[in-house]
VEXZA-613056 format. One record per residue: residue in one letter; x, y, z of N, C-alpha, C, O in turn. Coordinates in Angstrom, 1 decimal, always signed. Layout:
<sedrens>
sedren code:A n_c1:X n_c2:Y n_c3:Z ca_c1:X ca_c2:Y ca_c3:Z c_c1:X c_c2:Y c_c3:Z o_c1:X o_c2:Y o_c3:Z
...
</sedrens>
This chain:
<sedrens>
sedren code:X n_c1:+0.8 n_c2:-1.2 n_c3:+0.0 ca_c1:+0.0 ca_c2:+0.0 ca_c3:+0.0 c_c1:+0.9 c_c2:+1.2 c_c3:+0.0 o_c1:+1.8 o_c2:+1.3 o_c3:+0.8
sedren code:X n_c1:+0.7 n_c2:+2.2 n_c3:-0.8 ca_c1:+1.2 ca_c2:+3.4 ca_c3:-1.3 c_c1:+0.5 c_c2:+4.7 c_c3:-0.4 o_c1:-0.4 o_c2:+4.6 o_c3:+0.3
sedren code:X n_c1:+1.2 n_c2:+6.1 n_c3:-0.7 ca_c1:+0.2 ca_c2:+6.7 ca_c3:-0.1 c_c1:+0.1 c_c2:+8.1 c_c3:-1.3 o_c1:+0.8 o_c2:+8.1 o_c3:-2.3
sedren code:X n_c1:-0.5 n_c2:+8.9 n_c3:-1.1 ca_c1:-0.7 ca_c2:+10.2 ca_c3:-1.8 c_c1:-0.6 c_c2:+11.2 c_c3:-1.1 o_c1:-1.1 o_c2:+11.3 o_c3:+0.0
sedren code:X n_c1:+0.1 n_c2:+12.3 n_c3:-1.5 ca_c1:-0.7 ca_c2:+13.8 ca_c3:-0.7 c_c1:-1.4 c_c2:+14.6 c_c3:-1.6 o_c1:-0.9 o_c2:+15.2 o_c3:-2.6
sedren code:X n_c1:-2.8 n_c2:+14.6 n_c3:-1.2 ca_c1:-3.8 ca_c2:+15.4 ca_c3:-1.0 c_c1:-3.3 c_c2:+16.8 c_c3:-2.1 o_c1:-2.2 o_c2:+17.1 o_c3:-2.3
sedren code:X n_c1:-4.0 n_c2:+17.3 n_c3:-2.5 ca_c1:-3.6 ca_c2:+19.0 ca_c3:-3.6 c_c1:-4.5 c_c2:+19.7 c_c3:-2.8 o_c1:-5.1 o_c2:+19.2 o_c3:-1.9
sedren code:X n_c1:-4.6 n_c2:+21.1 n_c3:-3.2 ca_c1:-5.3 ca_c2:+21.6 ca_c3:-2.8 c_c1:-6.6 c_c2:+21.7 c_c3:-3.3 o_c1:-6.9 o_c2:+21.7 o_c3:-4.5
sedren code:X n_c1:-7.6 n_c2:+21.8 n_c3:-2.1 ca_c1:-8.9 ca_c2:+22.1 ca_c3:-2.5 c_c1:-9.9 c_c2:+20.4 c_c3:-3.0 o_c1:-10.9 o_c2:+20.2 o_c3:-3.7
sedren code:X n_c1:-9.0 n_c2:+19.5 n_c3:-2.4 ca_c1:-9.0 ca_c2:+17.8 ca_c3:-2.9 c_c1:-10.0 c_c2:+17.9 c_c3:-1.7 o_c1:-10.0 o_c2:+18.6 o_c3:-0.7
sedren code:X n_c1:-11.2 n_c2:+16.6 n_c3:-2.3 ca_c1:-11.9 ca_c2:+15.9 ca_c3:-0.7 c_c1:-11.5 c_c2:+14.7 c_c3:-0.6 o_c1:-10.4 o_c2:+14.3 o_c3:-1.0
sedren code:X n_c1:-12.4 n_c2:+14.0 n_c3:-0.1 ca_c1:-12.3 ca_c2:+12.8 ca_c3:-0.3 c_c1:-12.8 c_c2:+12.3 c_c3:-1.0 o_c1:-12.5 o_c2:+11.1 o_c3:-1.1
sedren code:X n_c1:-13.8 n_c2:+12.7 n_c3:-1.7 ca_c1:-14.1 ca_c2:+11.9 ca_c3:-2.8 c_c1:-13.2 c_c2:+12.0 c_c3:-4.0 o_c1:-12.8 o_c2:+11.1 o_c3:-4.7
sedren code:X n_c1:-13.1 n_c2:+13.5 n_c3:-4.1 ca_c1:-11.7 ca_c2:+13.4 ca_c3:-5.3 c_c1:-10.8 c_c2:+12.6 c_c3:-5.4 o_c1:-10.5 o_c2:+12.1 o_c3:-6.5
sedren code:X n_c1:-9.9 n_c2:+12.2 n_c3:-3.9 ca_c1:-9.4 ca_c2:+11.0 ca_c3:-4.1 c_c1:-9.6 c_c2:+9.8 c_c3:-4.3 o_c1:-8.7 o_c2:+9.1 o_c3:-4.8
sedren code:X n_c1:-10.9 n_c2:+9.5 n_c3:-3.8 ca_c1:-11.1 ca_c2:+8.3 ca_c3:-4.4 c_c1:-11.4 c_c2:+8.1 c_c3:-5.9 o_c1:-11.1 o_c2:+7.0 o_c3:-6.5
sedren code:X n_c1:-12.1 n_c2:+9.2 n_c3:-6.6 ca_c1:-11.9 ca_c2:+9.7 ca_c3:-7.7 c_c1:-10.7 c_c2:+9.5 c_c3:-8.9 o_c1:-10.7 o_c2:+9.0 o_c3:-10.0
sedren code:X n_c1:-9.9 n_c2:+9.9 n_c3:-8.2 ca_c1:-8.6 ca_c2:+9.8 ca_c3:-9.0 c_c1:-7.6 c_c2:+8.7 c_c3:-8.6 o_c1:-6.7 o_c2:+8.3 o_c3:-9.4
sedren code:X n_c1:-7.8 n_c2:+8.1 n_c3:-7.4 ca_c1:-7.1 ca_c2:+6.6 ca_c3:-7.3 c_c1:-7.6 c_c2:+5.9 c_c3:-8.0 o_c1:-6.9 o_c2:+5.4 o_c3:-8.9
sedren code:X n_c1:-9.2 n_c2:+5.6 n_c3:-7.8 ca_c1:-9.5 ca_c2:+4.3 ca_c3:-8.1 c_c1:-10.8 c_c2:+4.2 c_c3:-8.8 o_c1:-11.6 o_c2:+3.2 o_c3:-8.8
sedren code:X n_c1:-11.2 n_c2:+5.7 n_c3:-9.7 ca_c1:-11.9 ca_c2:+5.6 ca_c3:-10.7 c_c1:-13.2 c_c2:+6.0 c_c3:-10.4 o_c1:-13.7 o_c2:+5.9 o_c3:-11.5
sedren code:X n_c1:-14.0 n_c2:+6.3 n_c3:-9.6 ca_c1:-14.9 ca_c2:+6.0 ca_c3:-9.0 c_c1:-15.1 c_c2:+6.3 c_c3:-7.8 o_c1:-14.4 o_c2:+5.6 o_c3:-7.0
sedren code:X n_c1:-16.1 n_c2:+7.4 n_c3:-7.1 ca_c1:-16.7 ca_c2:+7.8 ca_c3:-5.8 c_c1:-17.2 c_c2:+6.9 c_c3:-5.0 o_c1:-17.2 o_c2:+7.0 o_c3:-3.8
sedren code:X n_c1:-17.6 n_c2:+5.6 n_c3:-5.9 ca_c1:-18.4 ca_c2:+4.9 ca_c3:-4.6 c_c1:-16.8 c_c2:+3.8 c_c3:-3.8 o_c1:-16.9 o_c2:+3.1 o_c3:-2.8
sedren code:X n_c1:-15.9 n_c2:+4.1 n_c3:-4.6 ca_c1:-14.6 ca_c2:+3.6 ca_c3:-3.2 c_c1:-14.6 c_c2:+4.5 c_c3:-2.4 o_c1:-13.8 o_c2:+4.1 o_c3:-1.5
sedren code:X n_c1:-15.3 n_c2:+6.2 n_c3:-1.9 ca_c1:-15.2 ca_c2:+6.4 ca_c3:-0.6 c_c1:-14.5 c_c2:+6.0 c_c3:+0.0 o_c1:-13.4 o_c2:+6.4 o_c3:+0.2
sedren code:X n_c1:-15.5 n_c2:+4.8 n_c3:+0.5 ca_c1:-15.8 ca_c2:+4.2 ca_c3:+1.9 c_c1:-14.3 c_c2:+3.5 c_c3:+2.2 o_c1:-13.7 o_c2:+3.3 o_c3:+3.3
sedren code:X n_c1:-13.7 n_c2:+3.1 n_c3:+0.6 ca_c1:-12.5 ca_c2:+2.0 ca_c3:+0.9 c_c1:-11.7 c_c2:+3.2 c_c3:+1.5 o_c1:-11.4 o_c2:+2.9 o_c3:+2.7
sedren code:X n_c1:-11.3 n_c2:+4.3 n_c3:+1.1 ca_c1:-10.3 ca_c2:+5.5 ca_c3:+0.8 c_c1:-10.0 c_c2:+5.7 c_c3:+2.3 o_c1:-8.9 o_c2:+5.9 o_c3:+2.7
sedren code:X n_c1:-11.6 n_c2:+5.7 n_c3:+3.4 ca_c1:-12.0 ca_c2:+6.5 ca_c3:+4.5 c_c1:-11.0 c_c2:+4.6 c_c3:+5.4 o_c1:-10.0 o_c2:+4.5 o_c3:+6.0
sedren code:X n_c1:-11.8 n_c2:+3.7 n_c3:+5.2 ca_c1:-11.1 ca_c2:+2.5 ca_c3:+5.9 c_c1:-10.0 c_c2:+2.7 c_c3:+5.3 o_c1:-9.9 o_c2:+3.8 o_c3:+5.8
sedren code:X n_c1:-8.8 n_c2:+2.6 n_c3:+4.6 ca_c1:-7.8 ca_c2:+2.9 ca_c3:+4.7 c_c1:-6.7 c_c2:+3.6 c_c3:+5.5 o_c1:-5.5 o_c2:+3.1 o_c3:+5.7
sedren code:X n_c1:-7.4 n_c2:+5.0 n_c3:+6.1 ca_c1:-6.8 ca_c2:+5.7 ca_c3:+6.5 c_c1:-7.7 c_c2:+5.7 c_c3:+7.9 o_c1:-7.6 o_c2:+6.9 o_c3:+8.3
sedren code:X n_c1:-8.3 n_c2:+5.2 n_c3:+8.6 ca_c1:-8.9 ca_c2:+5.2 ca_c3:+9.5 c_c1:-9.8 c_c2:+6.5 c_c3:+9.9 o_c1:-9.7 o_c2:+7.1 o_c3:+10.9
sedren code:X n_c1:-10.4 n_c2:+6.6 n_c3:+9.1 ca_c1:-11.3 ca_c2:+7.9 ca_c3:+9.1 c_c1:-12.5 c_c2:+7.3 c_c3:+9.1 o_c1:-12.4 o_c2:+6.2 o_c3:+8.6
sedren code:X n_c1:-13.7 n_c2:+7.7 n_c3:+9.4 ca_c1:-15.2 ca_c2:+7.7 ca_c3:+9.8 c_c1:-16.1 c_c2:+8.6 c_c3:+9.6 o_c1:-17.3 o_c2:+8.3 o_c3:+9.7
sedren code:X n_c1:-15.7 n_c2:+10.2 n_c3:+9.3 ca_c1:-16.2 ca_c2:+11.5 ca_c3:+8.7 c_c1:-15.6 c_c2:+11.7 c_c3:+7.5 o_c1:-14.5 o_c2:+12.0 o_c3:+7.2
sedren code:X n_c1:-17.2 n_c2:+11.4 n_c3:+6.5 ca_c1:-17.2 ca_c2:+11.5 ca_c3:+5.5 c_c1:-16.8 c_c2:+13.3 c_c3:+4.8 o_c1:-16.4 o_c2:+13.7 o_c3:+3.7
sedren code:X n_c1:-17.4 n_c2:+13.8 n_c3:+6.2 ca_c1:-17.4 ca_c2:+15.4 ca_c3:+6.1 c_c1:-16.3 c_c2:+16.0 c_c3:+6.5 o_c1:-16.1 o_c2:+17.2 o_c3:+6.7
sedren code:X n_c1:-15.3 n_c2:+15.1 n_c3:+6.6 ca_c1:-14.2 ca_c2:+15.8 ca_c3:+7.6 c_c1:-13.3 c_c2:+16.1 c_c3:+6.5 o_c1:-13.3 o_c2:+15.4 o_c3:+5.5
sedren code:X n_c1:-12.4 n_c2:+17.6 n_c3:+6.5 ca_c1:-11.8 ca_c2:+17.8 ca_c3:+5.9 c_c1:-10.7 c_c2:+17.2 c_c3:+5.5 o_c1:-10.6 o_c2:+16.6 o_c3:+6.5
sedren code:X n_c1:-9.5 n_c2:+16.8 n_c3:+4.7 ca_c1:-8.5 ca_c2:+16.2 ca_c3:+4.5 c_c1:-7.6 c_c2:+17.4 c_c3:+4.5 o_c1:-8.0 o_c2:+18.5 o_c3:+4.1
sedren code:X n_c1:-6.1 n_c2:+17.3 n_c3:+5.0 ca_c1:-5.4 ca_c2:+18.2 ca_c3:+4.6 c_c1:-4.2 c_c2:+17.7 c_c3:+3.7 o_c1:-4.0 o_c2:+16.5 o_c3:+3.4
sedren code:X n_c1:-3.5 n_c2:+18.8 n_c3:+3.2 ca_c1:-2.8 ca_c2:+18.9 ca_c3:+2.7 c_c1:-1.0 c_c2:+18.3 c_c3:+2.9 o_c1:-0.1 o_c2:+18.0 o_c3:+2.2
sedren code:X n_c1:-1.2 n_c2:+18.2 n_c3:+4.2 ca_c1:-0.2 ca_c2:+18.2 ca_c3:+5.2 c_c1:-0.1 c_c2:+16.7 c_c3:+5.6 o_c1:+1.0 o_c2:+16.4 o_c3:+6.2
sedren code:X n_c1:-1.1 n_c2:+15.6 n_c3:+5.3 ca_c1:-0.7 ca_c2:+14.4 ca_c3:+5.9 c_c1:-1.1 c_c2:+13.7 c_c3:+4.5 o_c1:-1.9 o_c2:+14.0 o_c3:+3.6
sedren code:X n_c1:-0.3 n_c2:+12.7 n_c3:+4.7 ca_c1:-0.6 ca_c2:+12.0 ca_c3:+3.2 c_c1:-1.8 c_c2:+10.4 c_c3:+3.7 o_c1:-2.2 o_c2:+10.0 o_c3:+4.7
sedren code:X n_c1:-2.1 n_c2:+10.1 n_c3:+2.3 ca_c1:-3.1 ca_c2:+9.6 ca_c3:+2.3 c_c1:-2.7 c_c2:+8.0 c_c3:+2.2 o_c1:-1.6 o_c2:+8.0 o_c3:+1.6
sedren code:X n_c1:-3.0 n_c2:+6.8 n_c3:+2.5 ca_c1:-2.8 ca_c2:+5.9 ca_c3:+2.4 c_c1:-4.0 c_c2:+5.1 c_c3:+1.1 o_c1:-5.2 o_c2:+4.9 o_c3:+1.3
sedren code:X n_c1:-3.4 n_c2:+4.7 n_c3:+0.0 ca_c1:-4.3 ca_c2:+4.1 ca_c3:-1.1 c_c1:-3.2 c_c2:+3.1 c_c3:-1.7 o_c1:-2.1 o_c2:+3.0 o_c3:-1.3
sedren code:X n_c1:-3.9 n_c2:+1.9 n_c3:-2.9 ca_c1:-3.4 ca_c2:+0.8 ca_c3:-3.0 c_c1:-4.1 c_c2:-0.2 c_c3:-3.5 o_c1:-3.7 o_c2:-1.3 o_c3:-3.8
sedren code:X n_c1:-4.9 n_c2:+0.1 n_c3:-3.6 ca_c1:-6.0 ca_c2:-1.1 ca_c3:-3.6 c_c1:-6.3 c_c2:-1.3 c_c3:-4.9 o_c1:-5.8 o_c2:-0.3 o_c3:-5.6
sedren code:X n_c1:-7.1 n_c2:-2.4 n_c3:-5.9 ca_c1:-6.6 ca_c2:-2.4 ca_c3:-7.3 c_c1:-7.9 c_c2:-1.5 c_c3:-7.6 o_c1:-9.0 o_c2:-1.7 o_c3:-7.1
sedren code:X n_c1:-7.5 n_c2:-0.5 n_c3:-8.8 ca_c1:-8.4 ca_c2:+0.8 ca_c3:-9.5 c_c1:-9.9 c_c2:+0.0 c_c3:-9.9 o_c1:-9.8 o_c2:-1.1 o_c3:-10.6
sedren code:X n_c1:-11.0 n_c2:+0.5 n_c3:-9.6 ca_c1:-12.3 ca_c2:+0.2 ca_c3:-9.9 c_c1:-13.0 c_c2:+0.4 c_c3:-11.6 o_c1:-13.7 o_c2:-0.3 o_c3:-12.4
sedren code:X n_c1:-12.4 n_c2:+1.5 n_c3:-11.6 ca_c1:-12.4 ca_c2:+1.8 ca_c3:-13.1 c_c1:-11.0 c_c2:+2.4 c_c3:-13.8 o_c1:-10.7 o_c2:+3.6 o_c3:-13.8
sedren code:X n_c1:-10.4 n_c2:+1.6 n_c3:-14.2 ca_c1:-8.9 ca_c2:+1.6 ca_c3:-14.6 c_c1:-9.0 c_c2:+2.5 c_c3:-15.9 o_c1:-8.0 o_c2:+2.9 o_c3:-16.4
sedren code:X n_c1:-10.0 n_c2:+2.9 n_c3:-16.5 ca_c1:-10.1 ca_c2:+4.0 ca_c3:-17.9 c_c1:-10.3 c_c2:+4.9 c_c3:-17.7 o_c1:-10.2 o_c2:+5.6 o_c3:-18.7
sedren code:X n_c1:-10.8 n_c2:+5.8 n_c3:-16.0 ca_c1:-10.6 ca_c2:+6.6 ca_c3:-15.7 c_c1:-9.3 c_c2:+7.4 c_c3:-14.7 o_c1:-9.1 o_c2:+8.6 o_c3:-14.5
sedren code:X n_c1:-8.6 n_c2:+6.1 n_c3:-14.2 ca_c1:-7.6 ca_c2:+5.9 ca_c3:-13.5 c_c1:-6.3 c_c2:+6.8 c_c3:-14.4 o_c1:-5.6 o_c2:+7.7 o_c3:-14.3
sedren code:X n_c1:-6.7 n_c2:+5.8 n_c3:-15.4 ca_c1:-5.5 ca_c2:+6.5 ca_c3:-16.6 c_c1:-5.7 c_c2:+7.4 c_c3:-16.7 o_c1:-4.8 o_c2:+8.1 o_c3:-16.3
sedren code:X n_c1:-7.3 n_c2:+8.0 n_c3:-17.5 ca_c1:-7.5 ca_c2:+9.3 ca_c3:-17.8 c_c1:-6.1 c_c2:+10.8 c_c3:-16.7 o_c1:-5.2 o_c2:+11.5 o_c3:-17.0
sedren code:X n_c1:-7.0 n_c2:+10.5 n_c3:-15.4 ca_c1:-6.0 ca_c2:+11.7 ca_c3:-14.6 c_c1:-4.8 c_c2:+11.5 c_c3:-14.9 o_c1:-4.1 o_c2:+12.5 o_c3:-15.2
sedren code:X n_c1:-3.9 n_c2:+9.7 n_c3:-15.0 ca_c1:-2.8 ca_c2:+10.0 ca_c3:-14.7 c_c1:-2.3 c_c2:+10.3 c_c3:-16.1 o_c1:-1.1 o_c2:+10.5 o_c3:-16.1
sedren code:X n_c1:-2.8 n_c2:+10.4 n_c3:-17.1 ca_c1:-2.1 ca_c2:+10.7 ca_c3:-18.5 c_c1:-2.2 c_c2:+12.2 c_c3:-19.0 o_c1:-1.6 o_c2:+12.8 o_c3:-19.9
sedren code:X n_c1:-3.1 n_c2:+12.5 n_c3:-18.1 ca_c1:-3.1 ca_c2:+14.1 ca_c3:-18.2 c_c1:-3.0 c_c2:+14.7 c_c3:-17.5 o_c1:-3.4 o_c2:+15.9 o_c3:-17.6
sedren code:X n_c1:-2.1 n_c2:+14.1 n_c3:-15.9 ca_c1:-1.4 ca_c2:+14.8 ca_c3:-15.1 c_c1:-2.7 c_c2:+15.9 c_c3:-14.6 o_c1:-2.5 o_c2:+17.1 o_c3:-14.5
sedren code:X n_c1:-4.4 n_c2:+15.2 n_c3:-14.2 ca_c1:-4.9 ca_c2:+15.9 ca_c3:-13.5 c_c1:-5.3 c_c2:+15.1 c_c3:-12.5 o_c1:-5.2 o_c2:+13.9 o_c3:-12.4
sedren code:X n_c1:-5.9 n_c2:+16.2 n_c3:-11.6 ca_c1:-6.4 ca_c2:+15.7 ca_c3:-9.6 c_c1:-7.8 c_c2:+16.9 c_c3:-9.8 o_c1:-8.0 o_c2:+18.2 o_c3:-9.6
sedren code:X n_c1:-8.2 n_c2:+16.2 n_c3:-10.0 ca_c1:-9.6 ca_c2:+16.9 ca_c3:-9.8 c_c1:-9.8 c_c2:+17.4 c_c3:-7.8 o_c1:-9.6 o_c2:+17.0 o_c3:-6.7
sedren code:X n_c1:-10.3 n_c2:+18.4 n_c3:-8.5 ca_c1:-10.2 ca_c2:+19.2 ca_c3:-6.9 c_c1:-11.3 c_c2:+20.3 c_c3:-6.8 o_c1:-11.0 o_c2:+21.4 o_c3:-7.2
sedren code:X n_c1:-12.6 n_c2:+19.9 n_c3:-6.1 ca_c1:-13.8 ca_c2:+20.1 ca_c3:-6.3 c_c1:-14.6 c_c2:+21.1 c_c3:-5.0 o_c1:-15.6 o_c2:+21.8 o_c3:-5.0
sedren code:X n_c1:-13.5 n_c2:+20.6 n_c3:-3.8 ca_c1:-13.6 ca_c2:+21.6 ca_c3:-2.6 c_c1:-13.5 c_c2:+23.1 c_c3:-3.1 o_c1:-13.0 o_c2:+23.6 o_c3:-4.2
sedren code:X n_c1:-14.3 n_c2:+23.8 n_c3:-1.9 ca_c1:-14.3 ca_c2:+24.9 ca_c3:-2.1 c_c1:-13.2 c_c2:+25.5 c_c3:-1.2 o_c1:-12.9 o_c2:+25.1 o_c3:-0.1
sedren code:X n_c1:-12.5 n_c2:+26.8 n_c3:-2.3 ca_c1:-11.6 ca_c2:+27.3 ca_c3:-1.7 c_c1:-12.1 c_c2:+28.5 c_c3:-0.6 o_c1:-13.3 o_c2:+28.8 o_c3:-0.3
sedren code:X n_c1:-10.7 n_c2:+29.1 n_c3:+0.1 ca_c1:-11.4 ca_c2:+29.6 ca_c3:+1.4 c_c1:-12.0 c_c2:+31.1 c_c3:+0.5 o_c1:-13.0 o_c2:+31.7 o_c3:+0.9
sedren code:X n_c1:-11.4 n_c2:+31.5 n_c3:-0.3 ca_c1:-12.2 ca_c2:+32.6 ca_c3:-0.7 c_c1:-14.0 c_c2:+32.5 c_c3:-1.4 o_c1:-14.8 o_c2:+33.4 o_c3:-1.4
sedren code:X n_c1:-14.1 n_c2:+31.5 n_c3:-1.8 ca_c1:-15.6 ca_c2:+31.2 ca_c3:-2.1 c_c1:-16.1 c_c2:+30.9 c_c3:-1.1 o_c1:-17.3 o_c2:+31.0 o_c3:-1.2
sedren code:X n_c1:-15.6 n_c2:+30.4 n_c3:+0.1 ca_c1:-16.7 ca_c2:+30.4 ca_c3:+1.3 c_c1:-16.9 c_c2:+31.8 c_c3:+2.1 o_c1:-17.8 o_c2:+32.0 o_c3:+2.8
sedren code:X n_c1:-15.7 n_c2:+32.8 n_c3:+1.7 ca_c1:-16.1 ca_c2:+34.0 ca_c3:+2.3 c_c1:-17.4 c_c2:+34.4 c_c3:+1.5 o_c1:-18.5 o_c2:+34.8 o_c3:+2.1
sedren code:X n_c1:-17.1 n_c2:+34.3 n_c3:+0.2 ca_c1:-18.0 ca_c2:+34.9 ca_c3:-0.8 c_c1:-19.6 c_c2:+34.4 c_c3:-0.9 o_c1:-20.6 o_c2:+35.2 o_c3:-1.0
sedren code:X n_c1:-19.6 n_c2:+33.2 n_c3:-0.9 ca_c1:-21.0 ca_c2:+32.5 ca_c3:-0.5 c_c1:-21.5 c_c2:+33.5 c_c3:+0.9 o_c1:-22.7 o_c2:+33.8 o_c3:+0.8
sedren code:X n_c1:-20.9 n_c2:+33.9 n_c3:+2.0 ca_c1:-21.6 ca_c2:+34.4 ca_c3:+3.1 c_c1:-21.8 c_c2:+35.7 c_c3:+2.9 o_c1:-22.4 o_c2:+36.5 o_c3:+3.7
sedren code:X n_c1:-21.2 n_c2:+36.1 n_c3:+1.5 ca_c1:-21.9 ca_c2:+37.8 ca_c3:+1.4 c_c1:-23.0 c_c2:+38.0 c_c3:+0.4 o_c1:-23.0 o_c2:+38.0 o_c3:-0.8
sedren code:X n_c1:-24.2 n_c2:+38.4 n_c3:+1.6 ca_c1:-25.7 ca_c2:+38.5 ca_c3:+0.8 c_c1:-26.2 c_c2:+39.1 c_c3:+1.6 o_c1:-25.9 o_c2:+39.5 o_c3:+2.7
sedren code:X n_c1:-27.7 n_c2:+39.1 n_c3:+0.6 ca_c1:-28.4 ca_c2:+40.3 ca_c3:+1.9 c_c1:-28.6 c_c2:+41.9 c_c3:+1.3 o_c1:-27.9 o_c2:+42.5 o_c3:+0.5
sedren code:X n_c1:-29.4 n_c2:+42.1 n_c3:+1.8 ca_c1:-29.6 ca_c2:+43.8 ca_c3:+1.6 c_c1:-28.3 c_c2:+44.8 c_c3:+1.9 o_c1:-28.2 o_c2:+45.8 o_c3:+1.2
sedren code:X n_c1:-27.2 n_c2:+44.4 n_c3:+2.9 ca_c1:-26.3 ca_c2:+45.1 ca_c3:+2.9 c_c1:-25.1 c_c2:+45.1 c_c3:+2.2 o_c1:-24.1 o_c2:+45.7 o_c3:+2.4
sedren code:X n_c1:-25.4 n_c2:+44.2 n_c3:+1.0 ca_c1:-24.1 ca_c2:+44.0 ca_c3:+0.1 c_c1:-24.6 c_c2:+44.4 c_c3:-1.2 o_c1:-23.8 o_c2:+44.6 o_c3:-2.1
sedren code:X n_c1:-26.0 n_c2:+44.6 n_c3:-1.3 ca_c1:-27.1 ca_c2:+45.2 ca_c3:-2.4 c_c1:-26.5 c_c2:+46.4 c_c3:-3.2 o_c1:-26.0 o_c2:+47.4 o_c3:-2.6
sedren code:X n_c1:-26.6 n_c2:+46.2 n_c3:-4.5 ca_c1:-26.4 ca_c2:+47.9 ca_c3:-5.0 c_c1:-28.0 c_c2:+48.1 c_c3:-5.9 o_c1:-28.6 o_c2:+47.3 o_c3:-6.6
sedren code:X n_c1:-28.3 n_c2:+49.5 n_c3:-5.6 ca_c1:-29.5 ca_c2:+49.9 ca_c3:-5.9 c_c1:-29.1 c_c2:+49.8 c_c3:-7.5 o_c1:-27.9 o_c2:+49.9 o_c3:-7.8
sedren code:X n_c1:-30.3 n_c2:+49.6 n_c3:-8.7 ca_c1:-30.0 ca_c2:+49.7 ca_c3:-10.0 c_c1:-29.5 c_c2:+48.3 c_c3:-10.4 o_c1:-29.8 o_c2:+47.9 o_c3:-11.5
sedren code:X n_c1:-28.7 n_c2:+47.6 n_c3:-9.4 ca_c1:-28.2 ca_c2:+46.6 ca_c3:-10.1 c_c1:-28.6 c_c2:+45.3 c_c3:-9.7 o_c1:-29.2 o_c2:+44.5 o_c3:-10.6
sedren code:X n_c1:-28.4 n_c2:+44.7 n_c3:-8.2 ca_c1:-29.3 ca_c2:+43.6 ca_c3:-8.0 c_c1:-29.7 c_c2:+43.6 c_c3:-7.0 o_c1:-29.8 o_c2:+42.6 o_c3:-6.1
sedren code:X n_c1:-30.4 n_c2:+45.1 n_c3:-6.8 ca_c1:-31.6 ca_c2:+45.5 ca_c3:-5.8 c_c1:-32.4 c_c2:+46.4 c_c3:-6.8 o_c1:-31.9 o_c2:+47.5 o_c3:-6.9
sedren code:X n_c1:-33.5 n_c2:+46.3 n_c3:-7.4 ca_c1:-34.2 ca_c2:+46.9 ca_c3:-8.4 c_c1:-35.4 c_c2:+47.7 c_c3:-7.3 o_c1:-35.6 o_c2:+47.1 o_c3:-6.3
sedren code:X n_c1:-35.9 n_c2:+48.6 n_c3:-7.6 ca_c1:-36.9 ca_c2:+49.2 ca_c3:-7.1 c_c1:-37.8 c_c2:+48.9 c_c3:-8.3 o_c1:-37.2 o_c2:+49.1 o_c3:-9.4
sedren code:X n_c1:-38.9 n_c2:+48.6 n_c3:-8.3 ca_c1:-40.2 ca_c2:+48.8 ca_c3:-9.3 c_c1:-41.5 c_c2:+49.3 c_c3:-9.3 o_c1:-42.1 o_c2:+49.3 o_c3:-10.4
</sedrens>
């Protein structure tokens, strides 16, 4: 068993994604590494333990022949941005209309 580190903005489904072809290995990705929150963030900083044989080996390739990691988390500036709404971020004329 091999391990990976994590890119930025990676969950865990992305990795299982790009290991082993397929979201529904999750669950393997999460027993692997001894994790149980599906919600829990992964970092960057500890690598991942994977190995297991690829579920779908034609998408497996796909990333590795084009040198991509899909990475689907939201970064921290779109979560600031998602929390600005509301009347107080409104501009009149534009996407606060009076009629």
């Amino acid at each position: 068993m091999g391990t990976i580190k994590p890119q930025d903005n990676q969950n865990i489904f992305d990795v299982a994604l790009q290991e082993y072809g397929s979201i529904e290995t999750v669950f393997d990705v999460l027993d692997d590494n001894d994790q149980y929150d599906i919600t829990e963030d992964i970092s960057v900083y500890e690598d991942l333990k994977v190995g297991r044989a690829a579920f779908k080996k034609d998408i497996v390739a796909y990333y590795e022949s084009n040198n991509t990691h899909p990475a689907t988390g939201a970064t921290a500036e779109e979560l600031l941005l998602a929390n600005i709404c509301g009347i107080d971020y409104m501009t009149l004329e534009d996407d606060f209309i009076i009629g």
